[in-house]
Every structure is written in C-alpha cells, then in structure tokens.
N, C-alpha and C positions, 0 to 999 in steps of 0.2 A: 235790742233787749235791754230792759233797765235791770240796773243795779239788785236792785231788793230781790226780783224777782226772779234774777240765777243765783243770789246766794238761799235764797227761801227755799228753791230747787235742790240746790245742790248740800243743804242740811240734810233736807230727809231722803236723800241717796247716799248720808257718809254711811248709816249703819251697815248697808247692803255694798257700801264701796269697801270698807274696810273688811267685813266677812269673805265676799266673794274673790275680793281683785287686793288686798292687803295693802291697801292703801287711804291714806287720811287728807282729806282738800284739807289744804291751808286757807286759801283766798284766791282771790282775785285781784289781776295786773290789766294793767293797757286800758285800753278804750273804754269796756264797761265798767270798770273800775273808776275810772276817773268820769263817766256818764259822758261821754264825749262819740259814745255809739254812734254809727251810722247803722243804716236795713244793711249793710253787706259786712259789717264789721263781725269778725269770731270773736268766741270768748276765751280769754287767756287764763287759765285755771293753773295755779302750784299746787303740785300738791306733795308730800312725804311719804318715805316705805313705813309701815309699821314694825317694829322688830321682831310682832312676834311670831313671825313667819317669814320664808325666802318670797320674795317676789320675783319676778318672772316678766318676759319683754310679753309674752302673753299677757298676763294679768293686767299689765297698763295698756294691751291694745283693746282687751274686754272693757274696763275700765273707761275708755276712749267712747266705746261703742255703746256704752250704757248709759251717759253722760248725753252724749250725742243726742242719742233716741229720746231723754226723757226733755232737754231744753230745746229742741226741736230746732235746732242752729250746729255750725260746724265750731268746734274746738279746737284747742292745744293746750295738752296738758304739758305742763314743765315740771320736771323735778328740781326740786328745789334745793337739794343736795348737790348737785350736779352744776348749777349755776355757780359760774366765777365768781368770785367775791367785789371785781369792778363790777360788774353787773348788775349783784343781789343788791348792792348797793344803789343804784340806779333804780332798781324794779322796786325796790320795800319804800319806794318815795309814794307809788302810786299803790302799794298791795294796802287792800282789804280783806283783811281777816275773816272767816266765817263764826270765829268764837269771839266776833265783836270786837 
C-alpha cells in the first residue's frame, strides 16, 4: 500500500473513528510509513483515546475492524499512550502524521 493512500483513507474514517469507536489516528509508523512496503507488509496505524468519552477494548477491536474493511489490508493499531517512551522514541523517527 503507498503512503498517501492509507493516510487519504484513513482521514475520511477519523470523523466516523472518533464518533463510533472514540478514537483519533495519529499517523502512521514502519513500513508504509517509511514507503518501504512490501504486497505482504500491514499497516502500522497510532492512534489516541479521545477524552471525551471511556473507550473500551471493544471500541478499538471495532475500530480495527472498520479500518481493516475500508484499506483492504491487515493492520495494527497501537496506542500511543501505552508505547514506552524507549520506543515512542524509536517509532516518532518514522511516524507520519495524518494532520501533516
């Protein structure tokens, strides 16, 4: 998958991510990120809780599911909250932002 075309995806599924599943994409890490995709490579998606609602391990499997369906490839969402700070560190070398 290129680049442009899972963040152009995955803009016009925030408003319905964040409604349904209360959650906001950050960007994108790994592979398509860096366009370094293979045909078998997932897309590695961050995303954040919204505060202005409890989210729920449901909500980010829906979330998962709706993402899924609409880029037609397998995912992982990662919260971003939840990543170690060695890590975040690590991962924001290669994260692409969806608000540019």
């Amino acid at each position: 998958m290129l680049r442009a075309h899972a963040i152009d995806s995955l803009q016009l599924l925030q408003p319905d991510l964040a409604k349904e599943c209360g959650i906001q994409i950050i960007g994108l890490v790994g592979s398509v990120a860096r366009e370094q995709a293979k045909p078998e490579s997932d897309l590695d998606i961050v995303y954040d809780r919204l505060l202005t609602r409890r989210v729920t391990l449901m909500d980010i499997s829906r979330a998962s599911r709706l993402i899924a369906l609409k880029i037609g490839q397998e995912i992982d969402l990662i919260g971003w909250a939840a990543v170690k700070p060695h890590y975040r560190q690590f991962m924001s070398k290669d994260l692409v932002r969806l608000d540019g």
